[in-house]
C-alpha positions in Angstrom: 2.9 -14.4 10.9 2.8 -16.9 8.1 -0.1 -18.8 7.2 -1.1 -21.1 4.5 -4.3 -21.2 2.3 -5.2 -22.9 -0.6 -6.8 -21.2 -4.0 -9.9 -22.3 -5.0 -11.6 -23.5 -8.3 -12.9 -19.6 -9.0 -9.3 -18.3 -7.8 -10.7 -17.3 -4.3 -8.6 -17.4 -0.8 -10.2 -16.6 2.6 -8.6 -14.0 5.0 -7.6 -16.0 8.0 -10.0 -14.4 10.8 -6.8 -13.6 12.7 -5.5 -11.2 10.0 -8.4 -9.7 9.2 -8.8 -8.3 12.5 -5.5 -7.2 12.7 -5.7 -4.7 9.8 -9.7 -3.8 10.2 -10.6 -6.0 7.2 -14.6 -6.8 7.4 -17.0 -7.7 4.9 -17.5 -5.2 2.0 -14.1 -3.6 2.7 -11.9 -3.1 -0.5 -7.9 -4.3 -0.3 -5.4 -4.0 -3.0 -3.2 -6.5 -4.5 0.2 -5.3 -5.4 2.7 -7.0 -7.6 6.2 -6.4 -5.8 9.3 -8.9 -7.4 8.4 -12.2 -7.0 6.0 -11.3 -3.8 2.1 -10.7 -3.7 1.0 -8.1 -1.3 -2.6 -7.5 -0.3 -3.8 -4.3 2.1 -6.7 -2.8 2.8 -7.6 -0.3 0.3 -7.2 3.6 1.1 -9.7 5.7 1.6 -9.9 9.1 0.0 -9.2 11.1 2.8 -5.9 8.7 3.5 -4.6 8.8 0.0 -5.0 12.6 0.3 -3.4 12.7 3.5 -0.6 10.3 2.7 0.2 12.8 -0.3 -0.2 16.1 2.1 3.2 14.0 4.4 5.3 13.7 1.0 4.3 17.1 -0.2 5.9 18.4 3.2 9.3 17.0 3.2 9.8 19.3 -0.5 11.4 22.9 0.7 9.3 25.3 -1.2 11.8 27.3 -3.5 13.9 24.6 -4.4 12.9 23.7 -7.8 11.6 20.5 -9.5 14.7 18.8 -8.9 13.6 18.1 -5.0 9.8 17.5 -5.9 11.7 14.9 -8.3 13.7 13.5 -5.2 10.6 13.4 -2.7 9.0 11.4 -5.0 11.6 9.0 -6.1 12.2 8.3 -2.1 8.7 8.0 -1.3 8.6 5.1 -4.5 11.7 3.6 -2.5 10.3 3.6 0.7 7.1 2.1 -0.3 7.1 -0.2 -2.7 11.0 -0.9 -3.5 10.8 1.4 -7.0 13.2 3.7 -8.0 
């Protein structure tokens, strides 16, 4: 979906309605804005739990026993996968 807003004087955009029920977004909930090339991405902000829980699915895919070298290469994919870093 693409959709078109304009900034205001104080830097403000509104949330089409639209998307803001797709991803849950209501008034008082926190998003992130993420710098990513030349691209702007906003999301609704993660919860504790989430970001803990997020962390416990990388942690997984490391084989315990293997050394730093595969924490080192988790991580580095996980960067990849999610935001394009490396």
């Amino acid at each position: 979906m693409l959709v078109r807003r304009t900034v205001g004087a104080r830097g403000q955009v509104v949330l089409p309605k639209d998307i803001r029920q797709q991803f849950g977004i209501g008034e008082g909930t926190e998003i992130t804005f993420e710098s990513k090339d030349s691209e702007i991405v906003i999301k609704p902000a993660k919860t504790p739990e989430q970001a803990v829980e997020e962390f416990c699915r990388t942690s997984r895919k490391v084989k315990m026993g293997d050394g730093a070298k595969w924490v080192k290469k988790a991580i580095e994919e996980q960067l990849e996968e999610r935001y394009g870093l490396r």
